[in-house]
LUMFI-637046 format. One record per residue: y negated, z, x of N, C-alpha, C in turn; residue number from 1; residue in three letters. Coordinates in steps of 0.001 Angstrom, whole numbers, plus 500000, padded with zeros to 6 digits. Atoms other than C-alpha are relative to their C-alpha. Example, Ala and Ser with C-alpha at 12.3 -4.5 7.8 and 13.67 -1.06 7.14 Angstrom:
R:nY:nZ:nX:caY:caZ:caX:cY:cZ:cX:num:residuo
R:501190:500000:500890:504500:507800:512300:498800:500000:500900:1:ALA
R:501190:499940:499180:501060:507140:513670:498910:500730:499230:2:SER
This chain:
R:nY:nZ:nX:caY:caZ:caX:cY:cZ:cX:num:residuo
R:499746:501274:499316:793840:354903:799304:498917:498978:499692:1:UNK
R:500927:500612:500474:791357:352874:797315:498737:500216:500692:2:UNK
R:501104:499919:499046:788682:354828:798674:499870:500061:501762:3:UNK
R:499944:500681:498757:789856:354250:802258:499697:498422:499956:4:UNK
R:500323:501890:499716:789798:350439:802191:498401:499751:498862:5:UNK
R:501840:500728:500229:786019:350533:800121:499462:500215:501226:6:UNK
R:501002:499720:498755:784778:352316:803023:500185:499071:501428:7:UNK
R:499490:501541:499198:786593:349674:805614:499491:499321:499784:8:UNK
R:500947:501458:499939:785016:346818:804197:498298:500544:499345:9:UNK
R:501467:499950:500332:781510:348487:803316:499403:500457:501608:10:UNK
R:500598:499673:498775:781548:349280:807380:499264:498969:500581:11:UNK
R:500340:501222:499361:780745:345603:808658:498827:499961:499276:12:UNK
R:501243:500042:500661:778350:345351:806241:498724:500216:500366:13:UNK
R:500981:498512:499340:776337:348364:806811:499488:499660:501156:14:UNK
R:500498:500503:498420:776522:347372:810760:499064:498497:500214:15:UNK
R:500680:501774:500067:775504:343296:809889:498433:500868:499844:16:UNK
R:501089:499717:500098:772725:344905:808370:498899:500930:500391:17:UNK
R:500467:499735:498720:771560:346997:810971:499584:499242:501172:18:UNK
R:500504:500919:498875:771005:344219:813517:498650:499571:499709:19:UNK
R:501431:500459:500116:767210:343734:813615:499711:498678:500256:20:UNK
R:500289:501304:499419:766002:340155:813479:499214:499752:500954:21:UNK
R:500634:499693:498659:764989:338680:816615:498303:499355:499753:22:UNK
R:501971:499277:499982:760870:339653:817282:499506:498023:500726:23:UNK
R:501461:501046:499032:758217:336578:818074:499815:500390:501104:24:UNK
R:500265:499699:499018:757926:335976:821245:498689:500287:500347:25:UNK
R:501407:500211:499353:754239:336861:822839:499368:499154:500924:26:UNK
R:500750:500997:498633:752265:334586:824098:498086:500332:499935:27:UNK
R:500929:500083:499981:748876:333813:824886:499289:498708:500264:28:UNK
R:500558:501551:500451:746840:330345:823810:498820:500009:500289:29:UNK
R:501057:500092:499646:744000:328726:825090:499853:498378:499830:30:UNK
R:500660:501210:500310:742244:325478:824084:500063:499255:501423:31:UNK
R:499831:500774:498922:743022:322659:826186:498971:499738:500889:32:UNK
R:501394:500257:499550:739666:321638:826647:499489:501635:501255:33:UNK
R:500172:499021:499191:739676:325028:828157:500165:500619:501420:34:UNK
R:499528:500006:498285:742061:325479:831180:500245:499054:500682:35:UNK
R:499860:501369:499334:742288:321729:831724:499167:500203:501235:36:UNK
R:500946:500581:498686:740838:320700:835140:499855:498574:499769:37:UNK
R:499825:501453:500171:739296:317472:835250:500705:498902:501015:38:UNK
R:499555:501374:498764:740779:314413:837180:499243:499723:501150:39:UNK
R:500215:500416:498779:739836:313871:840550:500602:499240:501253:40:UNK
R:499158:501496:499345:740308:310632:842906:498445:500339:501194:41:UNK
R:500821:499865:498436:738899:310531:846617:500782:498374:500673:42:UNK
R:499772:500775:499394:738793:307467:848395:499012:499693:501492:43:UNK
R:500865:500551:498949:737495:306150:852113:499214:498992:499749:44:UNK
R:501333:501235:500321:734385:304016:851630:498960:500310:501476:45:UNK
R:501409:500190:499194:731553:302784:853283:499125:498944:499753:46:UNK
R:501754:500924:500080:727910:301353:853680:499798:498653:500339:47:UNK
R:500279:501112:499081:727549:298049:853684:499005:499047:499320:48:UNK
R:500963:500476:500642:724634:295549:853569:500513:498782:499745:49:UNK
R:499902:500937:500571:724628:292899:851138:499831:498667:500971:50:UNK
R:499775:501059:499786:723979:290126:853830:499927:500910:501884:51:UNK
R:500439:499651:498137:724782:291050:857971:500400:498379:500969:52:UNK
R:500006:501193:499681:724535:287515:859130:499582:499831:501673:53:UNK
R:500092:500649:498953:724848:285939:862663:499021:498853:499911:54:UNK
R:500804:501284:499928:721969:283467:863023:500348:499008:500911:55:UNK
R:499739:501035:499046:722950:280065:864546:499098:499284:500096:56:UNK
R:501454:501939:499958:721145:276688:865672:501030:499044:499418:57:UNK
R:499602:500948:501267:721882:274250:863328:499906:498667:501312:58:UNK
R:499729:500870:499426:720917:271765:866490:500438:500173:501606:59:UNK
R:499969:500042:498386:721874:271666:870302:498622:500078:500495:60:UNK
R:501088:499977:499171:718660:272647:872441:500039:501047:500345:61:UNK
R:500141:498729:499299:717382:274940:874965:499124:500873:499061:62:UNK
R:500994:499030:500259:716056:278122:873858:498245:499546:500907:63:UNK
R:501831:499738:499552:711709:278144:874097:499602:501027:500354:64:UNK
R:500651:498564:500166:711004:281136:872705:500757:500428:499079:65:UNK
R:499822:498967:501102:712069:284410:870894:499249:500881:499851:66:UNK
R:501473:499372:500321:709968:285893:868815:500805:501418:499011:67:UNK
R:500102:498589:501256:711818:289095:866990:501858:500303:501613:68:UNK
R:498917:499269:498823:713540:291524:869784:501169:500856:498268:69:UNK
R:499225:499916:500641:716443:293575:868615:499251:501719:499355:70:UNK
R:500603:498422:500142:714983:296916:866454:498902:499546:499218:71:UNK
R:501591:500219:501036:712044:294537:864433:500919:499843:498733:72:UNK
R:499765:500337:500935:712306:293688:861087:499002:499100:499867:73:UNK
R:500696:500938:500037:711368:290755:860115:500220:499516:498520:74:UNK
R:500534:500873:501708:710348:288468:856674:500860:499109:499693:75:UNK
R:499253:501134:499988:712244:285941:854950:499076:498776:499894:76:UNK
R:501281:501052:499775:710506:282597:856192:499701:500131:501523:77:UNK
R:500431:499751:498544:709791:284075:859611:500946:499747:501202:78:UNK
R:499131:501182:498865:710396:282417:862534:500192:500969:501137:79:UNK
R:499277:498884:499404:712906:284110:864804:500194:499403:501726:80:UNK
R:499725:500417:499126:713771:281645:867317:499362:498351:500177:81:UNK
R:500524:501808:499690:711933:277961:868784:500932:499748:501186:82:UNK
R:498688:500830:499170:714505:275958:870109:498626:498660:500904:83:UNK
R:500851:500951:499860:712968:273206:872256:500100:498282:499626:84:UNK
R:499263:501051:501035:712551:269927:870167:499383:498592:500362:85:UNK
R:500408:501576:499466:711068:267160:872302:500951:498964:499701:86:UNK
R:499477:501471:499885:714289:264861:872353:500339:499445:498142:87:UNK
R:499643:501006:501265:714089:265045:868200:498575:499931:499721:88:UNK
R:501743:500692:500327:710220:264775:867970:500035:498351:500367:89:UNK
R:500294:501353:498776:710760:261414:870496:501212:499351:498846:90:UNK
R:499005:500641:501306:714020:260640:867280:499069:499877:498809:91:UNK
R:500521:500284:500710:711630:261448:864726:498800:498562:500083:92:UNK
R:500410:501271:500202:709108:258821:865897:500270:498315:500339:93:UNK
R:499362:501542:499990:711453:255797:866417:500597:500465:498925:94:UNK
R:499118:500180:502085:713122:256902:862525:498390:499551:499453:95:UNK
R:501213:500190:500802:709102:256556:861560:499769:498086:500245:96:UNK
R:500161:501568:499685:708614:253106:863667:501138:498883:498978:97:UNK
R:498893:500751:501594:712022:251851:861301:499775:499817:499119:98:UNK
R:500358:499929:501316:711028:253042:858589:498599:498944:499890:99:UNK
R:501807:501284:500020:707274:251013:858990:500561:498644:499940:100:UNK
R:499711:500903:499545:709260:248054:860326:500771:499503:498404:101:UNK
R:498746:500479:501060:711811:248115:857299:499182:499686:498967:102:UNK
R:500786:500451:500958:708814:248411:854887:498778:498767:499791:103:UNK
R:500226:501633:499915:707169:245287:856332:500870:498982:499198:104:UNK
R:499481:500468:500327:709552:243610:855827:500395:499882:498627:105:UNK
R:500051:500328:501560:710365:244440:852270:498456:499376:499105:106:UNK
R:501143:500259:500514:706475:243573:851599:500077:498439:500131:107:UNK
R:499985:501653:499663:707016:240002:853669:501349:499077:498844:108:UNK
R:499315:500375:500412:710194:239675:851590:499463:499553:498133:109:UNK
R:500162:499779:501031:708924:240230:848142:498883:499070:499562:110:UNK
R:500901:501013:499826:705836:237913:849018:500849:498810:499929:111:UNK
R:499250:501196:500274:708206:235424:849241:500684:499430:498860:112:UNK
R:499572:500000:501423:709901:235989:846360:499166:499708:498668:113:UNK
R:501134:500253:500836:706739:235980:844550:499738:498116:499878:114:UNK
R:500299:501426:499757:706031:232443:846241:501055:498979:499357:115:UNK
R:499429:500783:500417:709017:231115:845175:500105:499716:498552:116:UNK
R:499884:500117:501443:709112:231748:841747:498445:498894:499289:117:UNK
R:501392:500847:499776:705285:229814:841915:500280:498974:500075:118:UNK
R:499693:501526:499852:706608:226984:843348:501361:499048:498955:119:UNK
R:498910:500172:500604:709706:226864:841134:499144:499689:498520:120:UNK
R:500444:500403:500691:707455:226855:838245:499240:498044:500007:121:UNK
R:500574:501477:500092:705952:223310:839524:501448:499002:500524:122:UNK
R:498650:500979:499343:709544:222173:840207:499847:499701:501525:123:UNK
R:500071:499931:498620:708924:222514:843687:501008:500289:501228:124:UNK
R:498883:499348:499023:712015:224434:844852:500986:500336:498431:125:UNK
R:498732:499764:500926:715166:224784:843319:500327:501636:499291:126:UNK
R:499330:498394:500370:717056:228172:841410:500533:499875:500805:127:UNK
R:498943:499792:498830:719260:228375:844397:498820:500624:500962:128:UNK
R:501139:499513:499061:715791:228977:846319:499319:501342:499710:129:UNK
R:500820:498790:500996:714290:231739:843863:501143:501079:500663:130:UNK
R:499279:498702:499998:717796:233665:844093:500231:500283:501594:131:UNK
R:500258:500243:498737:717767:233075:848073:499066:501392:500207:132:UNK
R:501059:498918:499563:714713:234997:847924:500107:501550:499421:133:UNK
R:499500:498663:500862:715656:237715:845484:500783:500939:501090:134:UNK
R:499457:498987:499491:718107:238604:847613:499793:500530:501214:135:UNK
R:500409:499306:499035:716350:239022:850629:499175:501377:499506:136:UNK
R:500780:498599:500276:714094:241523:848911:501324:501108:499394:137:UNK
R:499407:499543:500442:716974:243222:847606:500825:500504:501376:138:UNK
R:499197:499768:498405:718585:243625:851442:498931:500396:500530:139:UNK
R:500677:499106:498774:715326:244444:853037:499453:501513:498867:140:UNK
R:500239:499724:500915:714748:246819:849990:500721:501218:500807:141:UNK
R:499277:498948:500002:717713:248815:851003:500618:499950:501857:142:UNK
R:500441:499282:498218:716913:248602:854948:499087:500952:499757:143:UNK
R:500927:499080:500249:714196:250455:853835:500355:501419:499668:144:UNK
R:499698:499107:500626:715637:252700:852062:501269:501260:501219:145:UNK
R:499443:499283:499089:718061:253733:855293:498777:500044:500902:146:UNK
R:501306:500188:499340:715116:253553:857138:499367:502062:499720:147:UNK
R:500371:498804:500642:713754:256511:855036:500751:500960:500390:148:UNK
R:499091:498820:500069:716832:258401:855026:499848:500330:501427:149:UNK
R:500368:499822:498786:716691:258234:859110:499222:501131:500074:150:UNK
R:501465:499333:500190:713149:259394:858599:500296:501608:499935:151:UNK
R:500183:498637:500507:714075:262661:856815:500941:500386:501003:152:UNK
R:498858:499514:499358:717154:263122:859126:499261:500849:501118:153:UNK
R:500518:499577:498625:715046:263020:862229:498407:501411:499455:154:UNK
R:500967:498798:500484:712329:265473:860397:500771:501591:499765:155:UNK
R:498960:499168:499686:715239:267843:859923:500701:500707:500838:156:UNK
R:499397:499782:498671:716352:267982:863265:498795:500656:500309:157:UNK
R:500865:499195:499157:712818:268898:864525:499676:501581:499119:158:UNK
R:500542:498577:500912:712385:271695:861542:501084:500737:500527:159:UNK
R:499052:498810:498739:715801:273117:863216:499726:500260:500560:160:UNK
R:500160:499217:498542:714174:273776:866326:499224:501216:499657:161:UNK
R:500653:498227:500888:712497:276929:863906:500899:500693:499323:162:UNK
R:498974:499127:500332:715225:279003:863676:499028:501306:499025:163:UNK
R:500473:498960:500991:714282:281098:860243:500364:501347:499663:164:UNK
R:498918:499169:500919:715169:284349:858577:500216:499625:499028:165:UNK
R:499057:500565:501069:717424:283710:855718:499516:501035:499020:166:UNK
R:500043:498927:500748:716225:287106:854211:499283:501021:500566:167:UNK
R:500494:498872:499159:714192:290353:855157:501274:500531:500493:168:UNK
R:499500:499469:498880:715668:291923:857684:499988:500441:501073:169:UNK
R:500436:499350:498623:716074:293732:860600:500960:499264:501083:170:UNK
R:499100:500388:499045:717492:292577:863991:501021:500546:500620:171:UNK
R:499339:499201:499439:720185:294449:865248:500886:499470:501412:172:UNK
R:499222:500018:499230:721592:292414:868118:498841:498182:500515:173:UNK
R:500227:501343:499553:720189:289388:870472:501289:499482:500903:174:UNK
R:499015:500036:498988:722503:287126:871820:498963:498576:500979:175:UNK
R:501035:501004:499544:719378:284317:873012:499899:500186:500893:176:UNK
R:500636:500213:498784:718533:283573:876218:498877:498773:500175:177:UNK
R:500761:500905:499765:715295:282008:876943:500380:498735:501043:178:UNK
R:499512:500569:499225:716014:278683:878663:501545:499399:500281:179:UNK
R:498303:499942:500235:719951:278859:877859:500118:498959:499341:180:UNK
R:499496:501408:501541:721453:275642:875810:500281:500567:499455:181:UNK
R:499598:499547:501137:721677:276709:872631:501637:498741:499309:182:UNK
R:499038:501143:500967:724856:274157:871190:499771:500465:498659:183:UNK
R:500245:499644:501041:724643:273653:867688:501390:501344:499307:184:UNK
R:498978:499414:500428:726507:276583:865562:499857:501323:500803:185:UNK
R:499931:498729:498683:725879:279268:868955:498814:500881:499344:186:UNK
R:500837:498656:500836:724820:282738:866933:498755:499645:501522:187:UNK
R:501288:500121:499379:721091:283462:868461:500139:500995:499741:188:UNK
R:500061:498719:500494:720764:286708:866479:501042:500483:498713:189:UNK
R:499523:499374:501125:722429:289309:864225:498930:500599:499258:190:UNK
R:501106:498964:500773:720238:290233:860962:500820:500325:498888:191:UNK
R:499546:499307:501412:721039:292648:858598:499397:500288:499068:192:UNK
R:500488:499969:500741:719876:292755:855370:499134:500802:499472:193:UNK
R:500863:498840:500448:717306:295273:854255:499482:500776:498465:194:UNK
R:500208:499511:500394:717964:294879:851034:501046:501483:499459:195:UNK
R:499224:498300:499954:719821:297978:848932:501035:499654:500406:196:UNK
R:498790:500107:499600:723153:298433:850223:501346:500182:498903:197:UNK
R:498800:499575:501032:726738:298532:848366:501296:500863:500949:198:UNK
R:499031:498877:498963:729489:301048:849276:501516:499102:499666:199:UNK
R:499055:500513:500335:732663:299405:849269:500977:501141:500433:200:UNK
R:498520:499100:499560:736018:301696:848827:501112:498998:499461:201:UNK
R:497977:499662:500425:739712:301349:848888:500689:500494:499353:202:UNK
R:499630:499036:500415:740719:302980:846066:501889:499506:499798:203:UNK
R:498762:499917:500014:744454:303389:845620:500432:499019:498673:204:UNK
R:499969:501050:501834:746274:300928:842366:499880:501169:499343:205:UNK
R:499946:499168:500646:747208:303808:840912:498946:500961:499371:206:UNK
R:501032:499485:500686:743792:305461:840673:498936:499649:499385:207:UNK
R:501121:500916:500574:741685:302614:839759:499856:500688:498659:208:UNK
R:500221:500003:502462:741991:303065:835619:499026:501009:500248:209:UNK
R:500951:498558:499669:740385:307121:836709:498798:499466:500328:210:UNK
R:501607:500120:499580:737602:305329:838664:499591:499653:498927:211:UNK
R:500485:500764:501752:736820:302984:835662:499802:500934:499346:212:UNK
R:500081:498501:501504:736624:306378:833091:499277:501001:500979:213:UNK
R:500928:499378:499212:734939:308243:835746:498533:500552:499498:214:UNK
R:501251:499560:500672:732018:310627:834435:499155:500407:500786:215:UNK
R:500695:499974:498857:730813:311475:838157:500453:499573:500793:216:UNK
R:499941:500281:498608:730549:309499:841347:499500:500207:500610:217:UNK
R:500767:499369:498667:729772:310878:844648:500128:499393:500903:218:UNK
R:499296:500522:498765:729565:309177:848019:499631:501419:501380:219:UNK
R:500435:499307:498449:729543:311555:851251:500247:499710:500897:220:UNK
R:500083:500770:498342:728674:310969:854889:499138:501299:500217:221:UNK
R:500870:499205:498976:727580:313622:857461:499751:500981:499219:222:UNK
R:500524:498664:500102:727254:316537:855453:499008:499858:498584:223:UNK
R:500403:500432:501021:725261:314864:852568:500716:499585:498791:224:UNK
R:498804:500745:501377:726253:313468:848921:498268:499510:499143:225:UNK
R:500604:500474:500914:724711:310631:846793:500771:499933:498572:226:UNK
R:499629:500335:500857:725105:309984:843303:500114:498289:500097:227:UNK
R:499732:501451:500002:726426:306078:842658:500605:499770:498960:228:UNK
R:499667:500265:501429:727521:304252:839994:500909:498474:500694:229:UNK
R:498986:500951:499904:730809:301626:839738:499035:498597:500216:230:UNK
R:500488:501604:500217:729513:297805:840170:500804:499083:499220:231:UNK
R:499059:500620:499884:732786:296357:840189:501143:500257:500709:232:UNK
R:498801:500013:500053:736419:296652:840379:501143:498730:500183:233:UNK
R:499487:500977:499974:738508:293790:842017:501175:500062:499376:234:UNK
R:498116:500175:501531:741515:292586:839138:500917:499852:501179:235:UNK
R:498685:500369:499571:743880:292128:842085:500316:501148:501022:236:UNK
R:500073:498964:499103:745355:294688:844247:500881:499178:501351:237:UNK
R:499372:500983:498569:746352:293813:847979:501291:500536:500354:238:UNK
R:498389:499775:500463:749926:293684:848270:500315:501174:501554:239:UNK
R:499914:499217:499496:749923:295541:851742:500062:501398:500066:240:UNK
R:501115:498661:499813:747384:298737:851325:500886:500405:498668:241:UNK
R:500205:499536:501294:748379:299000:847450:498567:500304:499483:242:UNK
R:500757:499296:500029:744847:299242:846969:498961:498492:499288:243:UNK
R:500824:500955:500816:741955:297534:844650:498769:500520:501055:244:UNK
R:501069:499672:499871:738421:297142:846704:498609:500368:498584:245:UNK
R:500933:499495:500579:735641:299134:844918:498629:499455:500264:246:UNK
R:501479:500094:499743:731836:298106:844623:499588:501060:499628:247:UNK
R:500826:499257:500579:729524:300732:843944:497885:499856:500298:248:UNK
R:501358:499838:499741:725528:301327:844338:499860:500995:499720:249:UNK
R:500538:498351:500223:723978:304061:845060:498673:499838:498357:250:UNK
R:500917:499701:501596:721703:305786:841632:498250:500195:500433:251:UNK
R:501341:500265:499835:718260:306298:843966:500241:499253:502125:252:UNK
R:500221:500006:498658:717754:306241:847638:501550:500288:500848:253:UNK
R:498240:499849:499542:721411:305815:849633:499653:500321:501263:254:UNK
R:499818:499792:498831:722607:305979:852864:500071:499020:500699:255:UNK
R:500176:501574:498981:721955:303379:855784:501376:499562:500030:256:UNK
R:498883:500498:499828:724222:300758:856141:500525:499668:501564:257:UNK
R:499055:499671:498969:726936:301025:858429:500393:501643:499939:258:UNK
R:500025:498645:499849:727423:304774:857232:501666:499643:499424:259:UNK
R:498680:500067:500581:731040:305810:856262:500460:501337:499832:260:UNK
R:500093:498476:500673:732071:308600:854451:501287:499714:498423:261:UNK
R:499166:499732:500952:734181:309329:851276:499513:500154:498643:262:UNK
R:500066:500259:501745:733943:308366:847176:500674:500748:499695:263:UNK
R:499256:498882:501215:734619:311339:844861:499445:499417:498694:264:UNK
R:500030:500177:501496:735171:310879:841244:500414:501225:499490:265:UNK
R:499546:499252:500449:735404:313206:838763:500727:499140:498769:266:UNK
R:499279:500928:500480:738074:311495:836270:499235:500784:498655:267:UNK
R:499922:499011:501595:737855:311892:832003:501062:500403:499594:268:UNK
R:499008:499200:500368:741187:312788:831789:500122:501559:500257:269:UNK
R:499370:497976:499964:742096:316881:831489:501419:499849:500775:270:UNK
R:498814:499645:499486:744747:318197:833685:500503:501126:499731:271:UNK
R:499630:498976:499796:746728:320903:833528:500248:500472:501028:272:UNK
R:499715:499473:498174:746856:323489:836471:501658:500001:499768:273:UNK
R:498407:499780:500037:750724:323496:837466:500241:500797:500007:274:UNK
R:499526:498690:499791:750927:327249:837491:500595:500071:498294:275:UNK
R:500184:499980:501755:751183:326047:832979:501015:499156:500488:276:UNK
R:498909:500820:499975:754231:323883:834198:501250:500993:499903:277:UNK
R:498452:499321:500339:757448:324377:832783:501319:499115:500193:278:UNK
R:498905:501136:500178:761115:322398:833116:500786:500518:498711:279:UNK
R:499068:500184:501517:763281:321705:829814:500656:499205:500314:280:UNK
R:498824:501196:500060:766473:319946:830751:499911:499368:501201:281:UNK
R:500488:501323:498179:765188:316656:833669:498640:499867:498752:282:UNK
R:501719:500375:499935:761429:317088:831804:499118:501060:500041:283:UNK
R:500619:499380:499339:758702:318401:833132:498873:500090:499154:284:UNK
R:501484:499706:501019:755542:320086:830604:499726:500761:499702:285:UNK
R:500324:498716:500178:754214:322447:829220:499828:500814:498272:286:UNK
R:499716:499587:501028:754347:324384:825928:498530:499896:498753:287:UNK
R:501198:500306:500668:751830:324047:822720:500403:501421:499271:288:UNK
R:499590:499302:501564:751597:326593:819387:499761:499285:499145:289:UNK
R:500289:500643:501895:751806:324822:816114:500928:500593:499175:290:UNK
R:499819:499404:501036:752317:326120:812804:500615:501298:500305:291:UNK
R:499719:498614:499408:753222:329816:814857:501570:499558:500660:292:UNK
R:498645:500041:499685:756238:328167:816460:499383:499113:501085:293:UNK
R:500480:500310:498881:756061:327253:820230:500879:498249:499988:294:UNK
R:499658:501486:499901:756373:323119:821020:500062:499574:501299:295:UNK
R:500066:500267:498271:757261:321737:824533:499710:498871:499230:296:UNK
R:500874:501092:499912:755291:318848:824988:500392:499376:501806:297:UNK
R:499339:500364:498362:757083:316579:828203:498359:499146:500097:298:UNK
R:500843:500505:499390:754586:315364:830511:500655:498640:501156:299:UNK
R:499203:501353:499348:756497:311537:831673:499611:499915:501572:300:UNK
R:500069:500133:498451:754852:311632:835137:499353:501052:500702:301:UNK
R:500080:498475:499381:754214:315281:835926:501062:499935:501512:302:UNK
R:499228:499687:498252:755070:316266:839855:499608:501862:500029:303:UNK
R:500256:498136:500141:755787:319911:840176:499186:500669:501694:304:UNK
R:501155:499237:499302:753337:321837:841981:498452:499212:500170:305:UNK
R:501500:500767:500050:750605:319257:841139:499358:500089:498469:306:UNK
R:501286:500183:500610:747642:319241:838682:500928:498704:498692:307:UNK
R:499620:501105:500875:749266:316867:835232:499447:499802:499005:308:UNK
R:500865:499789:501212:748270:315390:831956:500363:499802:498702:309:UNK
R:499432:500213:501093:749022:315628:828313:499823:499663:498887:310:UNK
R:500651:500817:500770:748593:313429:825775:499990:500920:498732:311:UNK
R:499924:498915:500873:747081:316113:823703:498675:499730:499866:312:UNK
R:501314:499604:499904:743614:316690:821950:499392:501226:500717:313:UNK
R:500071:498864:499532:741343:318825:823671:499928:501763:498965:314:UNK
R:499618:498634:501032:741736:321644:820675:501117:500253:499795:315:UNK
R:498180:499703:500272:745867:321793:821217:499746:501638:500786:316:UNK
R:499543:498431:499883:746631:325604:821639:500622:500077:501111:317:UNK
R:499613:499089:499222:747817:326032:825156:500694:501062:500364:318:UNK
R:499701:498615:500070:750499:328679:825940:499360:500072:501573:319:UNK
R:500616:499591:498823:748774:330461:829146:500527:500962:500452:320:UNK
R:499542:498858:499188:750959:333297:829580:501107:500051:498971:321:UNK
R:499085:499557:501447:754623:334308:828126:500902:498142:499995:322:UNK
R:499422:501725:500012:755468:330126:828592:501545:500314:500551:323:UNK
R:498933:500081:499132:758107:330720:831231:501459:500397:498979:324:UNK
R:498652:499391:500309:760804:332274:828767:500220:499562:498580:325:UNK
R:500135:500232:501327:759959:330119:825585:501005:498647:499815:326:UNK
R:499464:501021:500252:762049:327492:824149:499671:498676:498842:327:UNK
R:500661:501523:501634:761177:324174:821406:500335:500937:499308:328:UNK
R:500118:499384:501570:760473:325796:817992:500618:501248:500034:329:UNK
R:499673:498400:500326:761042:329438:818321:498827:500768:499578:330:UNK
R:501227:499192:500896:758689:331744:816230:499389:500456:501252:331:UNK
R:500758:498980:498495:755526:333304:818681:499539:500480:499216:332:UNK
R:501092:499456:500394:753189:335575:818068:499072:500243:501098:333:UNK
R:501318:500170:499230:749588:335143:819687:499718:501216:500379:334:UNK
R:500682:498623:499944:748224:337913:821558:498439:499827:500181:335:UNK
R:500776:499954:500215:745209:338316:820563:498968:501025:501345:336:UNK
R:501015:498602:499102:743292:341100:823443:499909:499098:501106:337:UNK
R:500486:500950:498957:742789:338090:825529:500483:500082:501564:338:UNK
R:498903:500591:498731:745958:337823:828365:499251:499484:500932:339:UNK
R:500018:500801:498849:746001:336092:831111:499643:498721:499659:340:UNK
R:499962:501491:500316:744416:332890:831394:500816:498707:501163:341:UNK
């Protein structure tokens, strides 16, 4: 009887200790830095020149002459358009005749003033007479002085009738007619600037920070690609688009302005491909190895079937194969014969 009931309770035993403990799972690890992809942001941009200016007349007159068709390029300084300026040549010399007239007068005034103070010394004329005179020179002083201003006004008016360029440039559009009233303010020509150009994009809010950290920019148009470099980044985003305008410049020789085409970046953040995406619970990431025991690592704004990123160095261990069936902190073992990447 005794030895019935040892062998009864030495059966469980026996069987407990038969159950093999459970095996490391296999995986296969790869340096982040390794299967990461880098960040990439695409935005619509385009060519545009630093100044594309409508030329106006600053005064009312008929067109004379035009001297730069549409297709020249022209100098800054160079004269684009002669307005015709007889009725302020015929202003400028009645502001000159004023001005002469006003400075007589301050000469006849000041003579007087002189005289009086002469005669005032021999008691001749009273202080009431001296300051009399003072203040005529002091009133024709500052006829004079509008006199002048006239002067330059009407010199102004006739230098308007030389419609300038503002800048080198080329012409791209006449709207002049020889003989036509020009009113003041009425474009004459469109010039566009010649010098380098800036690309302005649209980039999205959300991808700005990427442009900013950006280790390559590309612009393409037509089948081509420049290298370019950030300028500037506007701090406000437009409440419509969601979207911050971009400056850039091209790095040598760009593309004419008025071209339009598309800004690639390559970002500095690492991604993971999503085929390394895993779910745990409501989060979305992907698995590490540390100390031989597998680590989910959540990725807060991971989208499944897209490209994500994890705030990991690039030397974190990667599971690359074997992920799908692993759980937080369960023993692995690495396979070494180089898996699947």
């Amino acid at each position: 009887m005794h030895h019935l009931l040892a062998l009864l309770f030495a059966a469980p035993l026996c069987a407990a200790a038969a159950v093999p403990a459970t095996a490391p799972a296999a995986v296969t690890v790869r340096p982040l830095s390794e299967v990461a992809l880098p960040a990439q942001g695409s935005a619509a941009a385009s060519v545009l020149s630093p100044n594309d200016s409508l030329i106006a007349a600053d005064v009312t007159a008929k067109v004379a002459r035009v001297h730069a068709e549409v297709g020249s390029t022209v100098r800054k300084g160079q004269v684009l358009i002669e307005l015709d300026a007889s009725d302020y040549r015929l202003a400028l010399a009645q502001a000159q005749a004023q001005e002469a007239s006003a400075r007589a007068n301050l000469q006849l005034a000041e003579q007087r003033h002189v005289r009086a103070r002469q005669l005032k010394d021999r008691q001749f004329v009273s202080d009431d007479e001296v300051l009399a005179r003072r203040t005529e020179v002091e009133a024709a002083r500052a006829q004079l002085q509008v006199a002048e201003a006239a002067r330059r006004v009407a010199e102004r008016n006739v230098e308007k009738c030389r419609v300038l360029a503002p800048f080198d440039g080329a012409v791209t559009e006449r709207l002049a007619q020889v003989g036509a009233l020009a009113p003041a303010g009425t474009p004459l020509l469109r010039l566009v600037d010649l010098a380098a150009p800036e690309i302005e994009a649209h980039v999205q809010a959300g991808d700005a920070e990427s442009l900013t950290r950006a280790r390559e920019l590309t612009f393409e148009s037509q089948g081509r690609h420049w290298q370019v470099t950030l300028l500037r980044l506007a701090p406000v985003v437009d409440l419509a688009a969601r979207t911050q305008v971009a400056r850039l410049a091209f790095a040598g020789d760009g593309a004419p302005a008025g071209s339009s085409g598309t800004l690639r970046w390559q970002g500095a953040a690492l991604l993971l491909p999503p085929q390394l995406m895993v779910r745990r619970g409501d989060a979305l990431g992907a698995f590490v190895v540390r100390d031989g025991k597998a680590r989910f690592v959540a990725a807060p704004d991971a989208q499944e079937g897209r490209p994500f990123a994890l705030d990991l160095p690039p030397t974190a261990q990667i599971v690359v194969a074997g992920h799908q069936g692993l759980n937080d902190g369960i023993g692995v073992q690495i396979d070494t014969t180089g898996g699947s990447r």
